[in-house]
C-alpha positions in Angstrom: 1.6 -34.1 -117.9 2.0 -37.6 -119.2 0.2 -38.6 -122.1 0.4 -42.2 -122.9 0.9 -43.2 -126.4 1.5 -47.4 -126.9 3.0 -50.2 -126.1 6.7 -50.2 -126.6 6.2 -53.2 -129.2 3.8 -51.3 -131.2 7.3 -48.9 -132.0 9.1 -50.7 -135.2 12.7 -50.9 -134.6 14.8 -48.2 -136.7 11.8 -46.3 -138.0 9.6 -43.3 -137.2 6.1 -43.3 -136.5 4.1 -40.1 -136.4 1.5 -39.5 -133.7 -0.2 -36.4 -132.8 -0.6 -34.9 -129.6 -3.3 -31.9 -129.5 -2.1 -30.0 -132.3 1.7 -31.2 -132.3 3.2 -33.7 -134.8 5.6 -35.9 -133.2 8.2 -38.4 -134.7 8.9 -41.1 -132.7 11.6 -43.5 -133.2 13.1 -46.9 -131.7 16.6 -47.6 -130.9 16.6 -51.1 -129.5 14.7 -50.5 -126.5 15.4 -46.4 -126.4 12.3 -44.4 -127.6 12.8 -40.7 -129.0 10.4 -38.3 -130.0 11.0 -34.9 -131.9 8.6 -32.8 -133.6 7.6 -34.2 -137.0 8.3 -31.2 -139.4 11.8 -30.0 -140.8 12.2 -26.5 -139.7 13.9 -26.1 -143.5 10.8 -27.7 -145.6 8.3 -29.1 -143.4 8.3 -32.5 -144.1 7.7 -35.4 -142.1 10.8 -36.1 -140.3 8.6 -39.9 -139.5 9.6 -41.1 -142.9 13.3 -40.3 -142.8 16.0 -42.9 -142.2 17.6 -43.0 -139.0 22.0 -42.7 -139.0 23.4 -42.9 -135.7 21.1 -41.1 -133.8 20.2 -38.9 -135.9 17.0 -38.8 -138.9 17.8 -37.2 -142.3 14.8 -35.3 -143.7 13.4 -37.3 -146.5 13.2 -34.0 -148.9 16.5 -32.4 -148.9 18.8 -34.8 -146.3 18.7 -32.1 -143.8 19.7 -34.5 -140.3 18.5 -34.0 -136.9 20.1 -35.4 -133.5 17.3 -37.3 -131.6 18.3 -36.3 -128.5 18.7 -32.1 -129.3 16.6 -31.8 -132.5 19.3 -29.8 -134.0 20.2 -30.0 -137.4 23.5 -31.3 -138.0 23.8 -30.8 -142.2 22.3 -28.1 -144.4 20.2 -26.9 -145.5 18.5 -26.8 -142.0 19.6 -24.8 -139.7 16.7 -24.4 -137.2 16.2 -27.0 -134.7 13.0 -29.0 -134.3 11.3 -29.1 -130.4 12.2 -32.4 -128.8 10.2 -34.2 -126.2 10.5 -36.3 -122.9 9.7 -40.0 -123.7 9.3 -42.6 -120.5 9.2 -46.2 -120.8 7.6 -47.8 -117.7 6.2 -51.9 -117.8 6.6 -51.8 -121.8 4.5 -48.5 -122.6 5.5 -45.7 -123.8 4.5 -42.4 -122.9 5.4 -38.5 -123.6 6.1 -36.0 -121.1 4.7 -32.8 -122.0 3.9 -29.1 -120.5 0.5 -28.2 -119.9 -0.9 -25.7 -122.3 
């Protein structure tokens, strides 16, 4: 299913934005004109990977620097070592939208 979520410029460059989906967090982030989203909570502490800084494709967790790969949602420095759900993001005509499963 695809759920649309904004308009492309509506996405800050280099930072996350949380949106919710149903009952999923998601943390979206802009690379130039790449969108990526991955779900919002560190599987170490639960916090909002949206608010984390961005390092070459990844987002460190703003509570204990846990990093996540955008593209994987696996954790690439301790102390997580779960990774988080990552999701299907399609830019058509300058909106953005996710591509989910049906519940």
């Amino acid at each position: 299913m695809r759920i649309e979520i904004a308009g492309l410029d509506t996405f800050p460059r280099g930072k996350g934005v949380r949106v919710t989906v149903g009952e999923r967090r998601i943390a979206m982030f802009r690379i130039e004109d790449d969108v990526y989203a991955i779900g919002d909570r560190c599987s170490h502490a639960e916090a909002s990977l949206a608010e984390g800084e961005l390092f070459d494709g990844a987002v460190e967790c703003p509570r204990h620097g846990s990093e996540f790969d955008l593209e994987t949602g696996k954790p690439g420095a301790l102390p997580a070592t779960a990774p988080v759900p990552t999701y299907e993001v399609v830019v058509d005509d300058g909106i953005v939208y996710l591509e989910m499963e049906n519940e």
